[in-house]
C-alpha positions in Angstrom: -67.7 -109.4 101.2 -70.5 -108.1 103.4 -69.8 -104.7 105.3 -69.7 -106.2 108.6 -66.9 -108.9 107.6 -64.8 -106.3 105.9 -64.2 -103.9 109.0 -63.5 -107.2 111.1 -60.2 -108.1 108.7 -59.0 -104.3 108.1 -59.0 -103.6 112.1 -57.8 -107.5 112.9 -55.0 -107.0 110.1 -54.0 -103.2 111.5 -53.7 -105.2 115.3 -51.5 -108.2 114.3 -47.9 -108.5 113.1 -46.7 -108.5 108.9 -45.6 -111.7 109.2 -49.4 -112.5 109.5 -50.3 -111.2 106.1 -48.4 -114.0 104.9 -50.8 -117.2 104.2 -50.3 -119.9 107.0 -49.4 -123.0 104.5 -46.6 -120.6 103.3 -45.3 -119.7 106.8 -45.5 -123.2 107.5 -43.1 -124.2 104.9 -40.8 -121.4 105.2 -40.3 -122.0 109.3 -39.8 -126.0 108.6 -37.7 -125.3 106.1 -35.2 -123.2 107.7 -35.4 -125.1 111.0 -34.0 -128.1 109.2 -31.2 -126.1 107.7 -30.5 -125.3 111.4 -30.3 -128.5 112.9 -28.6 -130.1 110.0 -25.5 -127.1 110.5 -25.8 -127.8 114.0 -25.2 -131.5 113.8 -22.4 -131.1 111.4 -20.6 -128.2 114.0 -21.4 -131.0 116.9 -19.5 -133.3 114.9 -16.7 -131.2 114.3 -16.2 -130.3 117.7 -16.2 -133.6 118.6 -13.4 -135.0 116.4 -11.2 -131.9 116.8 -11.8 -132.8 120.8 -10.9 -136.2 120.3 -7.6 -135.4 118.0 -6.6 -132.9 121.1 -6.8 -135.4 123.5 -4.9 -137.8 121.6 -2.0 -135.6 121.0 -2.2 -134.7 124.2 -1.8 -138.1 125.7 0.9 -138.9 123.2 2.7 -135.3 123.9 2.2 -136.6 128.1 3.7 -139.9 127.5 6.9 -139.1 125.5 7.6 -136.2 128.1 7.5 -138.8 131.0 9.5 -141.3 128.8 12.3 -138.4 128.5 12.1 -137.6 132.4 12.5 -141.0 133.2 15.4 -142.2 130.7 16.8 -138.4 131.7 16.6 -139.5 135.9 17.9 -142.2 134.8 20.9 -141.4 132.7 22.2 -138.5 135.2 21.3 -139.5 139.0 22.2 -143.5 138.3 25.7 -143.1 140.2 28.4 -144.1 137.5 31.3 -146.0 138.7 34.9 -144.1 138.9 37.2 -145.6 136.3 40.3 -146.7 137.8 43.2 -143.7 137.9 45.4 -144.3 134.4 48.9 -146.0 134.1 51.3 -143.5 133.4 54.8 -144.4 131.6 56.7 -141.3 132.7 59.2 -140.1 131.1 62.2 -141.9 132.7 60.6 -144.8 132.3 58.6 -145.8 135.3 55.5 -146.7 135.8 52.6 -145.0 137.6 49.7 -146.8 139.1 48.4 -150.1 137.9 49.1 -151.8 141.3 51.8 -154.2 139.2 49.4 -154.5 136.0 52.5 -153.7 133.8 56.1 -155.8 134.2 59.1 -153.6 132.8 62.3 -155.2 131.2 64.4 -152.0 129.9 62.4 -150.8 127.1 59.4 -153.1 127.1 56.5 -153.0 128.8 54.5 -156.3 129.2 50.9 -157.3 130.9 50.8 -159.5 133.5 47.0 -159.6 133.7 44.2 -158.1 131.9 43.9 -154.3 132.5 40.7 -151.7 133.0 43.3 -148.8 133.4 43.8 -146.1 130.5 47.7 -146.2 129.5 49.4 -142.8 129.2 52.7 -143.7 127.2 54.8 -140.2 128.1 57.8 -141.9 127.0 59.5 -142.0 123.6 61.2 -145.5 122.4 59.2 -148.1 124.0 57.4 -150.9 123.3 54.4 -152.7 124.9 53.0 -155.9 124.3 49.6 -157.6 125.3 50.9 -160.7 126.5 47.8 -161.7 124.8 45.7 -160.1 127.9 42.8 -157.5 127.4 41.9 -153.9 128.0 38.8 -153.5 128.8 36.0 -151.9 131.4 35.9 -153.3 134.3 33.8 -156.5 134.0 31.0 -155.7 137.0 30.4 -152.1 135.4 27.4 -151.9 133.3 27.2 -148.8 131.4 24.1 -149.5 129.4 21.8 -146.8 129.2 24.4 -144.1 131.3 25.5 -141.0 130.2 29.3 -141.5 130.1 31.8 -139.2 129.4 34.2 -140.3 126.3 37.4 -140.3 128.3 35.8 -142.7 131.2 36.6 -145.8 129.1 39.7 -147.4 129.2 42.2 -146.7 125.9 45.9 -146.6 125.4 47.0 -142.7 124.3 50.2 -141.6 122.7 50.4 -138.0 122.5 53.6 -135.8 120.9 55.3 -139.2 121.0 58.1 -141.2 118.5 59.3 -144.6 118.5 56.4 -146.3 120.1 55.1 -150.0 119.5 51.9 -151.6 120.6 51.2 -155.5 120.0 49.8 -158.1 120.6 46.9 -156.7 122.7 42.8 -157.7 123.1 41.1 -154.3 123.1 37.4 -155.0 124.2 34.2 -152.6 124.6 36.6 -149.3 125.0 35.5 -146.3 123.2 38.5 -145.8 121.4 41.1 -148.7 121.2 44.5 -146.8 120.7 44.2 -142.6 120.2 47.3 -141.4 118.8 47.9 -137.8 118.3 51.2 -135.1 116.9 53.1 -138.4 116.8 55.6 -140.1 114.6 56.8 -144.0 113.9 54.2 -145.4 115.8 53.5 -149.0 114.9 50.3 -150.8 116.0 50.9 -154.3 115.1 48.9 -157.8 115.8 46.2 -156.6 118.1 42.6 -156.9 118.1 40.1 -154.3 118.2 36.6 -155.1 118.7 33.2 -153.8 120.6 34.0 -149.9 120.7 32.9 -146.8 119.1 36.6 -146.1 117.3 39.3 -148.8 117.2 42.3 -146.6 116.0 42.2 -142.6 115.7 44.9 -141.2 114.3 45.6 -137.1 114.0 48.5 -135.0 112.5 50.9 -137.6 112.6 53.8 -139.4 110.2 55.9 -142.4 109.5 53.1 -144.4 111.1 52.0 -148.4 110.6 48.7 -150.1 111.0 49.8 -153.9 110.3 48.2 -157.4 111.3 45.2 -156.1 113.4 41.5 -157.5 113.6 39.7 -154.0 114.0 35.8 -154.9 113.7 32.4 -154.7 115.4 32.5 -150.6 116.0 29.7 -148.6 116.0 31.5 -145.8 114.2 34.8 -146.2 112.1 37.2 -149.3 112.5 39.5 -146.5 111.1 39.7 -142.9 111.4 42.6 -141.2 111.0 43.0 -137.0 109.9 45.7 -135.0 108.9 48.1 -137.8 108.2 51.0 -139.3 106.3 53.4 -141.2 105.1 51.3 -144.4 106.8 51.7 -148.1 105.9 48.3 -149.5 106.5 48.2 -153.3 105.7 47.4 -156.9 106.4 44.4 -155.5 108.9 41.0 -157.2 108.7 38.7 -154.2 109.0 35.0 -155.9 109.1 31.7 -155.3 110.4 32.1 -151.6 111.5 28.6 -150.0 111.6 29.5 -146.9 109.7 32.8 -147.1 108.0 35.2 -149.8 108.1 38.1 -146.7 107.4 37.2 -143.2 107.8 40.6 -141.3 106.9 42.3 -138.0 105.4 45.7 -138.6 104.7 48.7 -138.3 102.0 51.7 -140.3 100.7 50.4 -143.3 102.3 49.9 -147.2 101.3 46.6 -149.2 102.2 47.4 -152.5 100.8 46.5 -156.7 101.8 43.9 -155.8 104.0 40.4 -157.8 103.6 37.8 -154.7 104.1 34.3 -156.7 104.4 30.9 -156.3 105.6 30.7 -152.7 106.7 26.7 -152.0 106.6 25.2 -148.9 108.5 21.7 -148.0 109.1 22.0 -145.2 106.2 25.3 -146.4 104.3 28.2 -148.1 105.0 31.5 -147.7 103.4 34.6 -149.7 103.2 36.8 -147.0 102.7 36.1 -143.3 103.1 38.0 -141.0 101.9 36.8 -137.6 102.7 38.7 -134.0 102.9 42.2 -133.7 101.5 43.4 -137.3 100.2 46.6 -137.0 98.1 49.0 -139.5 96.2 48.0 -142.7 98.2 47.9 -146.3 96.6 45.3 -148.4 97.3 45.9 -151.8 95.8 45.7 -155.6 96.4 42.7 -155.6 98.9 39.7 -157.0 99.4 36.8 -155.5 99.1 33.5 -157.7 99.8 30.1 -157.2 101.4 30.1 -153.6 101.9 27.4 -151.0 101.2 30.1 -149.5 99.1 33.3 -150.5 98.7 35.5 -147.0 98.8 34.1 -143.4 98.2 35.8 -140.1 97.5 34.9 -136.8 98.9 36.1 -133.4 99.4 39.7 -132.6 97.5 40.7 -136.1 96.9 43.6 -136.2 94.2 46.6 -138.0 92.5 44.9 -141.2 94.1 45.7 -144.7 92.3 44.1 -147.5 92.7 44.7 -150.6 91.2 44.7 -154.6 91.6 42.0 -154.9 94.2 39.1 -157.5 94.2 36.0 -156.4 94.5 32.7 -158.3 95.6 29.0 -158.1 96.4 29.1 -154.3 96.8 26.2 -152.2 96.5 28.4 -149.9 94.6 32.2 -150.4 94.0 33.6 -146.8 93.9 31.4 -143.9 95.0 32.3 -140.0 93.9 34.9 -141.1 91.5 36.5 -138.3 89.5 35.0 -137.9 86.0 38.1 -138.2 83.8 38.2 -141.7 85.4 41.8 -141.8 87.0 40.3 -142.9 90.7 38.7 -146.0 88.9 40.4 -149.4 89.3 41.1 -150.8 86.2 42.8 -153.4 86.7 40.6 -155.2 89.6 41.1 -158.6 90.1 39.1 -162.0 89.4 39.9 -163.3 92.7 40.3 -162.7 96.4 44.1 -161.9 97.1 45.6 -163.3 100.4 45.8 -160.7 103.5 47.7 -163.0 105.8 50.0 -161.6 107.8 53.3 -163.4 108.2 55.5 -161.0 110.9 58.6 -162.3 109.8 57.9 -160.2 107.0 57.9 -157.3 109.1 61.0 -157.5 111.9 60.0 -154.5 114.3 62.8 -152.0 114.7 65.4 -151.9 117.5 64.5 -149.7 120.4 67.6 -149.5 121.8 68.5 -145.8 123.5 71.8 -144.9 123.6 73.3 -144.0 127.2 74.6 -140.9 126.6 74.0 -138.1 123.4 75.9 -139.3 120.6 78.5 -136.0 121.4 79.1 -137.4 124.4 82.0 -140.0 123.4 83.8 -137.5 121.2 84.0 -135.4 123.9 85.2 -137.8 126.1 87.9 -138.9 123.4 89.0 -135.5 123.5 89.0 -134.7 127.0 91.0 -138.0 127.6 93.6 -136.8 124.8 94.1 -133.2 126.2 94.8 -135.0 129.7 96.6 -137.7 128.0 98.9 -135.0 126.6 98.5 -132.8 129.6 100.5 -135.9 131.5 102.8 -136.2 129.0 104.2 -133.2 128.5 105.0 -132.7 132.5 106.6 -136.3 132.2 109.2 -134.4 129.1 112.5 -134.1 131.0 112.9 -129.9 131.5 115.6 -128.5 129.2 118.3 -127.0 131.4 118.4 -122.9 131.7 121.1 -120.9 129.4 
């Protein structure tokens, strides 16, 4: 390289930049090179930020939506004015009758309806009975409680409490959240009635000597049945059918369940003919029908000394559910063929409810006290034996 040409590149290299030293087809490929890495990072980022933006919104307009559903149905449930259920019938103890504007016609000890009733009956009197007269307890027809928020004790039921001696027949129980409540009580009979359209048709608690005979309870959407803390029940001849969780859901002892058909109770998870959950002891379940159900009967909890035997069983998911492993809860001796459940009262004469006037001490006493007069009399009437 000439002399002249030399100098020129040593004083134009000391003057520029390093990055100048490096060949320009080299630079070139470096810087094209890393610019594409960039704008391929950068598109993938955009893109990133775009779909997370678009899940947000989404959720957000789902989140949005269900929290002005809830207002609305919420608005709606507690500011729609719910109507006032009528004030309840009372049977006081003496016997009268409290409210119902003549809804109840009373002959001594029986208590019959004369229309159909939206009124809740408080029975506060032992030794009774009341009959339907084939008439219904219901809402009241013009009420529509679809979609409100309303209390369980606004529908109309009949409710023995701490009672004894009580009979209720032949009454239509219709769209009432629970049919008949009966609670602390003892020889209650609940005979020939039907139970439909409700949430419970019979709950029973801590009570005794009770019967469940000749009733249609079906179309709940809870238990036909449920009954705790129970015993020595009769429960037969009762069509228990199409109950959306179980057609019986009971804890008792000593008890019968016998001639009842127990069909067709399907829920959304599992439905159960019979359930017998928590402390079930030294019942006999026998000579039923058991058809159509999820399952037909399922133990649970301490269930013990149970016997089942001669029922027919049918187009069950499962036939017994939870059964005890040495195989004594197992019915082995089903039968081949639906048994007959129907109910013929003559069978079953109700008891006498005849109350005695006065305490059974009260006509000795009487005997007594007309004896010590009697003799009281007599004695004066003795002729006075003349003085020594």
């Amino acid at each position: 390289m000439p002399v002249r040409a030399r100098e020129l590149f040593c004083q134009e290299t000391l003057t520029k930049p390093d990055h100048y030293l490096v060949k320009k087809p080299l630079q070139k490929y470096f810087y094209s090179r890393n610019t594409s890495m960039l704008n391929r990072e950068a598109q993938r980022s955009l893109v990133l930020m775009k779909r997370k933006a678009l899940e947000l919104t989404f959720i957000g307009v789902v989140i949005l939506l269900s929290v002005e559903t809830f207002f609305a149905s919420y608005a709606n449930a507690n500011f729609t004015p719910l109507p006032e259920l009528p004030t309840p019938i009372y049977i006081r103890g003496d016997g009268t009758i409290e409210g119902g504007a003549g809804a109840l016609q009373r002959a001594g000890n029986l208590y019959t309806f004369v229309r159909d009733i939206n009124e809740t009956i408080e029975i506060q009197k032992d030794s009774i009975m009341i009959d339907g007269n084939g008439f219904t307890l219901t809402k009241p027809p013009e009420v529509k409680t679809e979609g409100l928020m309303t209390p369980v004790g606004w529908f109309p039921s009949i409710r023995i409490s701490n009672r004894d001696n009580v009979i209720i027949k032949n009454i239509t129980f219709d769209k009432c959240y629970t049919g008949i409540s009966v609670e602390n009580s003892s020889n209650i009979i609940i005979i020939q009635n039907t139970i439909r359209n409700g949430n419970e048709g019979i709950h029973m608690s801590s009570s005794a000597i009770c019967s469940i005979i000749g009733n249609k309870i079906i179309d709940h959407s809870a238990a036909g049945l449920s009954i705790t803390s129970s015993s020595f029940l009769n429960i037969a001849y009762n069509t228990i059918s199409r109950n959306h969780f179980h057609g019986g859901w009971i804890a008792l002892s000593y008890s019968n369940i016998t001639r009842n058909d127990i069909t067709n109770n399907i829920g959304s998870n599992v439905g159960i003919g019979l359930y017998l959950y928590g402390p079930n002891s030294h019942n006999q379940i026998f000579e039923n029908n058991f058809i159509d159900n999820d399952i037909g009967l399922v133990y649970q909890g301490s269930s013990v000394n149970n016997t089942v035997f001669n029922n027919y069983w049918s187009n069950n998911r499962n036939e017994i559910g939870n059964a005890a492993e040495d195989g004594n809860d197992l019915d082995h001796s089903p039968l081949t063929s639906p048994i007959s459940t129907t109910f013929e009262p003559s069978l079953f004469p109700l008891p006498s409810l005849k109350i005695p006037e006065f305490p059974s001490w009260t006509p000795i006493l009487l005997m007594f006290s007309i004896v010590a007069i009697a003799g009281v009399i007599y004695k004066r009437k003795l002729p006075k034996k003349p003085a020594n």
